[in-house]
DSSP file (Angstrom, degrees, kcal/mol; ACC not computed):
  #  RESIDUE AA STRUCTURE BP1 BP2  ACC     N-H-->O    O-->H-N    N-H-->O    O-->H-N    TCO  KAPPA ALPHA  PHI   PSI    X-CA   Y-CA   Z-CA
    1    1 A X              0   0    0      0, 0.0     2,-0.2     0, 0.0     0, 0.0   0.000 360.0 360.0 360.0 129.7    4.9  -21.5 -128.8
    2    2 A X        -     0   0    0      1,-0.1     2,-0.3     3,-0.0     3,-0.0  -0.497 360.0-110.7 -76.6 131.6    2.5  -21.7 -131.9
    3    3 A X        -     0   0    0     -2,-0.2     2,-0.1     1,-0.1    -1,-0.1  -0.612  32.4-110.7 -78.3 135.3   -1.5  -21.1 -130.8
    4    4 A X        -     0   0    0     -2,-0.3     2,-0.5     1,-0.1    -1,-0.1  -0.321  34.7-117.9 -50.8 126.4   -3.5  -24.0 -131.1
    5    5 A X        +     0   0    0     -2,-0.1     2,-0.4    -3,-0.0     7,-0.3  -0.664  35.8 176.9 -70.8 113.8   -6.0  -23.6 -134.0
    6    6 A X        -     0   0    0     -2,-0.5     2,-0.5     5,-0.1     5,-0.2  -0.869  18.5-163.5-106.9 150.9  -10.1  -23.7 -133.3
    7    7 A X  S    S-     0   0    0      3,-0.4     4,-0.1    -2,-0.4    -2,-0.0  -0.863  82.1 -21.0-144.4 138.2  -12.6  -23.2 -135.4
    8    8 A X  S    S-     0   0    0     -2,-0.5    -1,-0.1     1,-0.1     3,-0.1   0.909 131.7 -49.7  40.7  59.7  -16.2  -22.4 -133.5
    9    9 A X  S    S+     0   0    0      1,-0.3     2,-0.2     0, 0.0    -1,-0.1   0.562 113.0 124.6  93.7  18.4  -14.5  -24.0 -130.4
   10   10 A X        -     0   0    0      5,-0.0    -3,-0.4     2,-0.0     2,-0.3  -0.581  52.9-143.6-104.2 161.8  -13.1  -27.5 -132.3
   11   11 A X    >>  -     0   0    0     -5,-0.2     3,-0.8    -2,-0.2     4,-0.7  -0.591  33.8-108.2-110.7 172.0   -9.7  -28.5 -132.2
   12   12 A X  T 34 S+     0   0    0     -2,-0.3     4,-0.2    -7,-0.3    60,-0.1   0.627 122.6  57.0   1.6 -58.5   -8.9  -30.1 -135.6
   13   13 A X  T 34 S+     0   0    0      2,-0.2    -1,-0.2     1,-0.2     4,-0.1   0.420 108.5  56.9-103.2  -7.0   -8.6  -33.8 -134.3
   14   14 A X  T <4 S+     0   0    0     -3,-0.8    -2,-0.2     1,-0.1    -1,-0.2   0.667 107.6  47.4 -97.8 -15.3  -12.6  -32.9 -133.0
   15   15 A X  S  < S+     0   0    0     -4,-0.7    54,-0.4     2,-0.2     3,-0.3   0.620 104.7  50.6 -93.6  -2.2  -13.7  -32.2 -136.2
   16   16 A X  S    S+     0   0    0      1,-0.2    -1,-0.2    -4,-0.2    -3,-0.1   0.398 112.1  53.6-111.8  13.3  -12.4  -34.8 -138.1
   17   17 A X  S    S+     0   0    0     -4,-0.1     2,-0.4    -5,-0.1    -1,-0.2   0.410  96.2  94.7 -81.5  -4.3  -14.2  -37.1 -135.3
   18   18 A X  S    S-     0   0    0     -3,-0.3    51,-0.1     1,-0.1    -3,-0.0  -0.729  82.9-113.8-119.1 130.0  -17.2  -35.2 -136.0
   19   19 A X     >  -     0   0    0     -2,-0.4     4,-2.4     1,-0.1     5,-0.3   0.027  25.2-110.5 -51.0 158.2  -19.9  -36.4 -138.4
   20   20 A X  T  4 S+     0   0    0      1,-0.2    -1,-0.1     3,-0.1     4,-0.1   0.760 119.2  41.9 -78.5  10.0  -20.7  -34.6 -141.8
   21   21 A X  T >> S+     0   0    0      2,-0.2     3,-1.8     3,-0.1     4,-1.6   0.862 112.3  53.7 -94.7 -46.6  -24.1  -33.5 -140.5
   22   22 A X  H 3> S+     0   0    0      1,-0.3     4,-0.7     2,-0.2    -2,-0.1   0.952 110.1  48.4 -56.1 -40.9  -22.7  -32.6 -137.3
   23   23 A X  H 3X S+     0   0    0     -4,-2.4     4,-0.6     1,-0.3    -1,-0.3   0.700 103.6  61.5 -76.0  -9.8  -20.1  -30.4 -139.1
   24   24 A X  H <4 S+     0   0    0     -3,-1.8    -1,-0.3    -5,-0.3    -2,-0.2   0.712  95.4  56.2 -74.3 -16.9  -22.6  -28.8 -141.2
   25   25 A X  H  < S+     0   0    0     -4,-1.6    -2,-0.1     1,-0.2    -1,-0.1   0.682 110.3  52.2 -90.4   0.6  -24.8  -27.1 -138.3
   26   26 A X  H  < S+     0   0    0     -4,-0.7    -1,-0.2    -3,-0.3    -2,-0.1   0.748 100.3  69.9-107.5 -29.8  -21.2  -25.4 -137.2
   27   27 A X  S  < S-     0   0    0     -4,-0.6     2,-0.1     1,-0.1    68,-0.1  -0.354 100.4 -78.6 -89.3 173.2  -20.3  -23.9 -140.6
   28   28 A X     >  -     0   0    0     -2,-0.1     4,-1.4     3,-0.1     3,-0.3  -0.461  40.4-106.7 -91.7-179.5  -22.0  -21.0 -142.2
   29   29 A X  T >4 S+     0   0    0      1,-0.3     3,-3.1     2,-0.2     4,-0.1   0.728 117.2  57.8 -88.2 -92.9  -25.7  -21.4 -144.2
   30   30 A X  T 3> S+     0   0    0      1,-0.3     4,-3.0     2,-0.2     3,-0.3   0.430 121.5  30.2 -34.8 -66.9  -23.7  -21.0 -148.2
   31   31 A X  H 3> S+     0   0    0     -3,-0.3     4,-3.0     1,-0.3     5,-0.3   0.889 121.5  50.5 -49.4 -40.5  -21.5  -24.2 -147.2
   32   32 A X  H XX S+     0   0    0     -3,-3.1     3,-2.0    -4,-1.4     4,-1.6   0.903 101.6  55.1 -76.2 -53.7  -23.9  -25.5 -145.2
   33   33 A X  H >> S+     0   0    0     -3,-0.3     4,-3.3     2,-0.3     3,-0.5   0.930 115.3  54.3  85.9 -91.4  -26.8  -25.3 -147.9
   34   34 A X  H 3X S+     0   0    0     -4,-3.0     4,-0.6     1,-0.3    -1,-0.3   0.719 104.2  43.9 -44.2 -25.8  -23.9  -27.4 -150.0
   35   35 A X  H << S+     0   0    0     -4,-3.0    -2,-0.3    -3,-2.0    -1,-0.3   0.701 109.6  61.9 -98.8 -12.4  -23.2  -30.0 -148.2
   36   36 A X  H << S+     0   0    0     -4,-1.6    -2,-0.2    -3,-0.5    -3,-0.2   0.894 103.2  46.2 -69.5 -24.0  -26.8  -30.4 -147.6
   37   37 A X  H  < S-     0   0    0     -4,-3.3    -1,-0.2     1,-0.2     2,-0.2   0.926 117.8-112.3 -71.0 -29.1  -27.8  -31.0 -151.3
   38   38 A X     <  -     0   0    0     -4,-0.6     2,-0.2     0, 0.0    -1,-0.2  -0.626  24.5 -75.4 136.3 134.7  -25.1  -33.4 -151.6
   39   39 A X        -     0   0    0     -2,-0.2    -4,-0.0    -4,-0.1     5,-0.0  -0.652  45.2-107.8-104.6-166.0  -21.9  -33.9 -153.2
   40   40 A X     >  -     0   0    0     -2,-0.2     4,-0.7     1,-0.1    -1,-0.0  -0.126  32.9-106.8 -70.0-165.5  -21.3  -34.8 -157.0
   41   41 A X  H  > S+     0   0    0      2,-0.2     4,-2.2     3,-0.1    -1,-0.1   0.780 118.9  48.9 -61.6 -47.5  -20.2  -37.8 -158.0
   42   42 A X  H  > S+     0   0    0      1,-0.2     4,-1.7     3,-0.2     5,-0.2   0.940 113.5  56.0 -66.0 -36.7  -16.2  -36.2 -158.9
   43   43 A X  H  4 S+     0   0    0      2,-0.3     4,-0.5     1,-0.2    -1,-0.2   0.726 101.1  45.5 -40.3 -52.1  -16.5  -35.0 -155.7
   44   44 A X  H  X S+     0   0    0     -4,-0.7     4,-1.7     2,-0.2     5,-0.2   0.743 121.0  45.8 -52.4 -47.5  -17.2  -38.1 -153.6
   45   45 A X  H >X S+     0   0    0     -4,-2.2     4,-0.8     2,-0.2     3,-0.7   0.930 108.0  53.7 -70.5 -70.5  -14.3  -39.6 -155.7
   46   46 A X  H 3X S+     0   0    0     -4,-1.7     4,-1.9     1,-0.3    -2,-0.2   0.533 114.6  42.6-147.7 -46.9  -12.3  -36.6 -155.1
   47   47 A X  H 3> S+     0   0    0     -4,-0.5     4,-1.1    -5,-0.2     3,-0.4   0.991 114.8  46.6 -70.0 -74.5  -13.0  -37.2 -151.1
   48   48 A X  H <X S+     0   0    0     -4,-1.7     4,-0.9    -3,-0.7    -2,-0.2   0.446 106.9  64.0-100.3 -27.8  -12.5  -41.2 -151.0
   49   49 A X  H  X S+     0   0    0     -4,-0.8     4,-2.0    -5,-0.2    -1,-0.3   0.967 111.8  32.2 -73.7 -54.0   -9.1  -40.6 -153.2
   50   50 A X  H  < S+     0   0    0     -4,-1.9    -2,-0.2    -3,-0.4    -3,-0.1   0.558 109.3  62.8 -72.5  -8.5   -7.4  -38.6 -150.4
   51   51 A X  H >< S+     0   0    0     -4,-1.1     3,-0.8     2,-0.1    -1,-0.2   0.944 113.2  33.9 -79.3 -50.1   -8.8  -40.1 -147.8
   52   52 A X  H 3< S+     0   0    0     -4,-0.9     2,-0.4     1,-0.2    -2,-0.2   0.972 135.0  33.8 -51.9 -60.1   -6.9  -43.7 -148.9
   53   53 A X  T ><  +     0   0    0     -4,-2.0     3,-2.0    -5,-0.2    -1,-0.2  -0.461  63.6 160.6 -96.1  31.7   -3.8  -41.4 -150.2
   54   54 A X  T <  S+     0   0    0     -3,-0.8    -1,-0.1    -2,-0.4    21,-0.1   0.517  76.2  46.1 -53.9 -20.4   -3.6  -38.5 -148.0
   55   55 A X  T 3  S+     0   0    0     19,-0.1     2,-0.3     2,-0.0    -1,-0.3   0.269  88.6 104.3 -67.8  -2.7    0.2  -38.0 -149.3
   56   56 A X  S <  S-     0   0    0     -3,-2.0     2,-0.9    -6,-0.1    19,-0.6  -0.607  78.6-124.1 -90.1 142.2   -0.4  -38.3 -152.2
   57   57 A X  E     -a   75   0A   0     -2,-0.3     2,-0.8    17,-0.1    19,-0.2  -0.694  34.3-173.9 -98.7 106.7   -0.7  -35.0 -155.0
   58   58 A X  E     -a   76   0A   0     17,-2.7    19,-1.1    -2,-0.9     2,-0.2  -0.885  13.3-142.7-112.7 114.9   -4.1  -35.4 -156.3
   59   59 A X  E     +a   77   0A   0     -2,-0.8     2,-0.3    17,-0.2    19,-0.2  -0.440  27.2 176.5 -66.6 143.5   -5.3  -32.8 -159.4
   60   60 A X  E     -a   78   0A   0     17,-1.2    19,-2.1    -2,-0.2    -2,-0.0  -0.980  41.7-164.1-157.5 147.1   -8.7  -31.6 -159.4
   61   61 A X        +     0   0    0     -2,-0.3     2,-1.4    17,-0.2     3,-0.1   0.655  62.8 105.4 -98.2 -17.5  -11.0  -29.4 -161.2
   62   62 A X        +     0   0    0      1,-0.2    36,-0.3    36,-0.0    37,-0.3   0.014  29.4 162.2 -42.6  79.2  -14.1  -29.2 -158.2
   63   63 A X        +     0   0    0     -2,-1.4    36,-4.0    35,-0.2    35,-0.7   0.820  66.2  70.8 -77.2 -17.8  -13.5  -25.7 -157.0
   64   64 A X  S    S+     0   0    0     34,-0.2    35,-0.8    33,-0.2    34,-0.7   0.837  72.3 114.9 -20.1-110.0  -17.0  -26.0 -155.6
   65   65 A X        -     0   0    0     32,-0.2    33,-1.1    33,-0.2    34,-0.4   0.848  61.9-136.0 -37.3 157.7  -16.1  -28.3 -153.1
   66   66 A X  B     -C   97   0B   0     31,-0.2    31,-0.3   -32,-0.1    -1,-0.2  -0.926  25.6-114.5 -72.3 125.8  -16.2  -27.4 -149.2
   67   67 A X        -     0   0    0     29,-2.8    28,-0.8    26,-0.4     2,-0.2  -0.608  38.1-168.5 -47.5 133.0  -13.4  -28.3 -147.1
   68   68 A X    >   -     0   0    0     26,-0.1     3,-1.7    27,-0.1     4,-0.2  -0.735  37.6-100.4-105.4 176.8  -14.8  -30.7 -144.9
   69   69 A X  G >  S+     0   0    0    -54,-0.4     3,-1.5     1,-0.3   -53,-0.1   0.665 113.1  62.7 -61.3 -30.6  -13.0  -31.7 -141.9
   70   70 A X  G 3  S+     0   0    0      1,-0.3    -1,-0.3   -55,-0.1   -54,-0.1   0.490  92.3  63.0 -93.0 -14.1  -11.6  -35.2 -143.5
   71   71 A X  G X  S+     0   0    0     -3,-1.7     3,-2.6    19,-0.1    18,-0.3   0.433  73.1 134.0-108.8   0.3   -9.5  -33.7 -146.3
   72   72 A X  T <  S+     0   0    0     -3,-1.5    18,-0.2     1,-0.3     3,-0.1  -0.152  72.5  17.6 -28.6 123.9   -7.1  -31.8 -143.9
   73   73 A X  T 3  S+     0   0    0     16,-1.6    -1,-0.3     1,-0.2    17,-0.1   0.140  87.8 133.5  94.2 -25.5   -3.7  -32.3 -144.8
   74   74 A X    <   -     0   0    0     -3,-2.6    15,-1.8    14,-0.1     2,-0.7  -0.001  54.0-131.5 -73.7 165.6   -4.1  -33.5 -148.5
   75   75 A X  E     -aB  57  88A   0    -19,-0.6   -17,-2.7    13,-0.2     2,-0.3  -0.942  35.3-176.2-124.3 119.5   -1.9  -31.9 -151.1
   76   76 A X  E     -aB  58  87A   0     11,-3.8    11,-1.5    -2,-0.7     2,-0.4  -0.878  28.5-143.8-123.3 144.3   -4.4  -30.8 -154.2
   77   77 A X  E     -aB  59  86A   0    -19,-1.1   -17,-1.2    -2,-0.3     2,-0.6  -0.942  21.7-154.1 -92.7 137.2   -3.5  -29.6 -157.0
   78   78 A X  E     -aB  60  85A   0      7,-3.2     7,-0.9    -2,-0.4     2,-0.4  -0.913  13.4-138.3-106.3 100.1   -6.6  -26.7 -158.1
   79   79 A X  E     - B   0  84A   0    -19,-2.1     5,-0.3    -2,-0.6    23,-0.1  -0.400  22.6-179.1 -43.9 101.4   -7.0  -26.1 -161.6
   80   80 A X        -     0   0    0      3,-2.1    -1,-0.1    -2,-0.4     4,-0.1   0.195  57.6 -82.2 -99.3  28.5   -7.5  -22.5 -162.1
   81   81 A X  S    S+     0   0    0      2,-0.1     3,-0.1     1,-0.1    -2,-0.1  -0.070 120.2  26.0  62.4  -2.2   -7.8  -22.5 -165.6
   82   82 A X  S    S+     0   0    0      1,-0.4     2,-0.2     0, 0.0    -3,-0.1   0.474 125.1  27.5-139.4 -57.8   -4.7  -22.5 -167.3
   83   83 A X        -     0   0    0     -5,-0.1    -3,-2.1    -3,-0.1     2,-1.5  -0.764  69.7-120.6-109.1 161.3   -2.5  -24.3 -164.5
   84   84 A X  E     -B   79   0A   0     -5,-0.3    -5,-0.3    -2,-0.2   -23,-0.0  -0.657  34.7-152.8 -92.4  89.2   -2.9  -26.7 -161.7
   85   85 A X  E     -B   78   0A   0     -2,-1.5    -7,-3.2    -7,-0.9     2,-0.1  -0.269  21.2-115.9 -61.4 140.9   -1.6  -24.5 -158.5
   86   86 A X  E     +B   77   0A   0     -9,-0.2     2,-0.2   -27,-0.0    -9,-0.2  -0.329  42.9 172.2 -71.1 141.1   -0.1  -26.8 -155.4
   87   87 A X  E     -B   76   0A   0    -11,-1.5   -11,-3.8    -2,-0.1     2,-0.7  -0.865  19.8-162.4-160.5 117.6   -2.7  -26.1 -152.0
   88   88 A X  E     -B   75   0A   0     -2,-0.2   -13,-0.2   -13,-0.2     2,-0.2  -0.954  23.7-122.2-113.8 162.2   -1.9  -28.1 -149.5
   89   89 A X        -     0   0    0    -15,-1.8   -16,-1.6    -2,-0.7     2,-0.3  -0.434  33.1-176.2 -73.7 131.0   -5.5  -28.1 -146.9
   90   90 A X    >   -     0   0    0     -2,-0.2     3,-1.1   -18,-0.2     4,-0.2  -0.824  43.1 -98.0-115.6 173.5   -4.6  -26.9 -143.5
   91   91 A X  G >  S+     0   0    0     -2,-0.3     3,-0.9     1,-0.2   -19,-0.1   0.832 122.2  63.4 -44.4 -33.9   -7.1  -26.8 -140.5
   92   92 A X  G 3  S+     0   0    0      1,-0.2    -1,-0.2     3,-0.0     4,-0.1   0.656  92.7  62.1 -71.3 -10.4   -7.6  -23.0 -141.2
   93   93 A X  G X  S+     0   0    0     -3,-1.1     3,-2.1     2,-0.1   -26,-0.4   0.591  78.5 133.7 -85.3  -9.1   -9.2  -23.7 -144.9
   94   94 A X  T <  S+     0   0    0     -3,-0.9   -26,-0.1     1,-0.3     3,-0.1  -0.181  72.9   7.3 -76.6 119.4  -12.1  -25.6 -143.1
   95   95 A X  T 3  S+     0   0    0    -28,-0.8    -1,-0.3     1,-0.3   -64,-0.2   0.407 110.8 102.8 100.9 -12.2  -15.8  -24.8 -144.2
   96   96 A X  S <  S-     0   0    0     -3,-2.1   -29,-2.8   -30,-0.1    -1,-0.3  -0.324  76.5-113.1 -83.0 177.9  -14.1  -22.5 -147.3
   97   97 A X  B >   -C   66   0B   0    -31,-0.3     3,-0.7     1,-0.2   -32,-0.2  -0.742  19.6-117.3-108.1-175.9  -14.0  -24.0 -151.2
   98   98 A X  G >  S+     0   0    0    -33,-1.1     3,-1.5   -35,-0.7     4,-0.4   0.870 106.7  78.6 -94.2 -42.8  -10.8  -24.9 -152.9
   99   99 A X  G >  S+     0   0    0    -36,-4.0     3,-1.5   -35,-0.8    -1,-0.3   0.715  78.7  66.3 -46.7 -21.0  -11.7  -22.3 -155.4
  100  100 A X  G <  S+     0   0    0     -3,-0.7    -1,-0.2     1,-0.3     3,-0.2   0.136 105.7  45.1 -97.9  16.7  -10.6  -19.4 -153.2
  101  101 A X  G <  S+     0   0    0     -3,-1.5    -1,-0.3     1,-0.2    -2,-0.1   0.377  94.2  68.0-154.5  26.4   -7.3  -20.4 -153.4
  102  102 A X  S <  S-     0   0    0     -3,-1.5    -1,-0.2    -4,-0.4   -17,-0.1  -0.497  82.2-156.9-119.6  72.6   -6.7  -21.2 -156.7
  103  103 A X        -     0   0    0     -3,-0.2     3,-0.1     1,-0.1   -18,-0.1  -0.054   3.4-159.1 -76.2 138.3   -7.0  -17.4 -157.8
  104  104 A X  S    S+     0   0    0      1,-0.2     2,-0.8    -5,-0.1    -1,-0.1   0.831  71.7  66.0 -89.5 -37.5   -8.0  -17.3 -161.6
  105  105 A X  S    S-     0   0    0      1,-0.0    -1,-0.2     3,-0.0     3,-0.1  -0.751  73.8-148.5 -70.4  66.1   -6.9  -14.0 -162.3
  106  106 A X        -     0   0    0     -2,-0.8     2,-0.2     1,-0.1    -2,-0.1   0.314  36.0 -83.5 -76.9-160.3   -3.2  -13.1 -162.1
  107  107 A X        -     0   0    0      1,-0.0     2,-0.5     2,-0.0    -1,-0.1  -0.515  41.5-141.1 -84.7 147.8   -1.5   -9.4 -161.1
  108  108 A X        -     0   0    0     -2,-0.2     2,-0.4    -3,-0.1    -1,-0.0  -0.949  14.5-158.0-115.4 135.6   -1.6   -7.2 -164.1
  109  109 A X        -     0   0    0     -2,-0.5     2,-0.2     0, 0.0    -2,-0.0  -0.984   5.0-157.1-120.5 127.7    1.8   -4.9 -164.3
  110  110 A X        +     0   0    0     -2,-0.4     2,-0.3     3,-0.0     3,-0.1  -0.792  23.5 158.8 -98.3 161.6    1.5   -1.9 -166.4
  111  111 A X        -     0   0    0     -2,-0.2     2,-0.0     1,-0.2     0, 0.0  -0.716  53.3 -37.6-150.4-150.0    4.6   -0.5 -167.7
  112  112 A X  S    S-     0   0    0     -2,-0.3    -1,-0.2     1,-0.1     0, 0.0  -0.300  75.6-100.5 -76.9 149.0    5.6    2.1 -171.0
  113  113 A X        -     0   0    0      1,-0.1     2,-0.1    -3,-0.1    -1,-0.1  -0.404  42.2-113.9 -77.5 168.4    3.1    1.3 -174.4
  114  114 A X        -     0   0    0      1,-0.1     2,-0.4     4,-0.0     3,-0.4   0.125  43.7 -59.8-102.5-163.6    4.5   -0.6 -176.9
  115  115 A X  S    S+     0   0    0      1,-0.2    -1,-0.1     2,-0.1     7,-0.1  -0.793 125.8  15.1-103.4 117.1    5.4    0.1 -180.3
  116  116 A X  S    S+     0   0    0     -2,-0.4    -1,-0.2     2,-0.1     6,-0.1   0.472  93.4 106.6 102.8 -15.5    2.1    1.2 -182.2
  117  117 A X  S    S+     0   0    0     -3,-0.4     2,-0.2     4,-0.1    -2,-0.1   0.603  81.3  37.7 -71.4 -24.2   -0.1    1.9 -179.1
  118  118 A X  S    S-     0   0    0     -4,-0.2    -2,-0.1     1,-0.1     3,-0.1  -0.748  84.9-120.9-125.8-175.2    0.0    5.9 -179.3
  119  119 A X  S >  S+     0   0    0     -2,-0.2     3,-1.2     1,-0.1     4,-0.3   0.791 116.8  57.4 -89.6 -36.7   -0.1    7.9 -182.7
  120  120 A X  T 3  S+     0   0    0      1,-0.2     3,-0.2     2,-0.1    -1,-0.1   0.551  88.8  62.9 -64.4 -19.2    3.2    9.2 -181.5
  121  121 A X  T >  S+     0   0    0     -7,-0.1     3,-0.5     1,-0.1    -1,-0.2  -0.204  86.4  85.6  -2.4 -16.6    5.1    5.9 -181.1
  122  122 A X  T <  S+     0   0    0     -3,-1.2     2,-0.2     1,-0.2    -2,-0.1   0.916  96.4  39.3 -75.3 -36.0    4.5    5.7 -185.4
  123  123 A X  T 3  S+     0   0    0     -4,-0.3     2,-0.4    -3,-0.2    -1,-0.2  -0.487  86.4 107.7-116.7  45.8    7.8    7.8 -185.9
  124  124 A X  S <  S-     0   0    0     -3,-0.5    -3,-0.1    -2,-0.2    -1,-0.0  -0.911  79.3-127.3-127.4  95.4    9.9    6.2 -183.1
  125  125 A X        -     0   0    0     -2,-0.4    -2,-0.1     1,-0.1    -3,-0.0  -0.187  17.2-153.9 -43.9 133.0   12.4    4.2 -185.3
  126  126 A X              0   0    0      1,-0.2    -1,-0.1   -11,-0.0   -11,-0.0   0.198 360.0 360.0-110.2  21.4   11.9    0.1 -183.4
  127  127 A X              0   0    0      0, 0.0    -1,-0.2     0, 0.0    -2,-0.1   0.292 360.0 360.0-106.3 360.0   15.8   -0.8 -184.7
């Protein structure tokens, strides 16, 4: 049997009953600090698209945003600069931004230099 998820003593289906002030005083002060100024404008649209469309694959650049409780479930794409990576929000994601899972940065593999990388590599025939 899979453990129920809380987070600071909510079940999922109590946080998205819970207002967005109420849900600020539970996350910590960065997020909270952010949802107190406000969101943007793309943001608000961003919110108010997935709430009508909550199946729906919606692109975005806001990596700001905070999960709030209300966008559970949606399937985003997160623009990390180059591509728009699939995320879909689960419960656990709650009170984080969408940037920290759209990683910008891939794995670097090093492997043998190339042809012209050492002074010794000049006299290595590339046929």
């Amino acid at each position: 049997m899979a453990r129920e998820f809380y987070y600071k003593g909510k079940t999922p289906d109590e946080l998205k009953e819970m207002t967005l002030e109420e849900f600020s005083r539970i996350i910590p002060s960065r997020s909270r600090r952010s949802l107190k100024r406000g969101f943007t404008e793309r943001q608000k649209k961003l919110i108010e698209q997935v709430k009508k469309e909550p199946e729906k694959f919606h692109k975005t650049h806001e990596r700001d945003l905070v999960i709030v409780p209300s966008i559970i479930g949606a399937n985003l794409g997160i623009f990390n600069g180059k591509e728009f990576l699939r995320v879909a929000v689960t419960p656990e994601m709650v009170g984080h931004r969408l940037g920290e899972f759209s990683l910008t940065r891939g794995r670097v593999k090093h492997s043998n230099p190339g042809a012209g990388a050492t002074r010794g590599s000049k006299h290595i025939p590339l046929k």
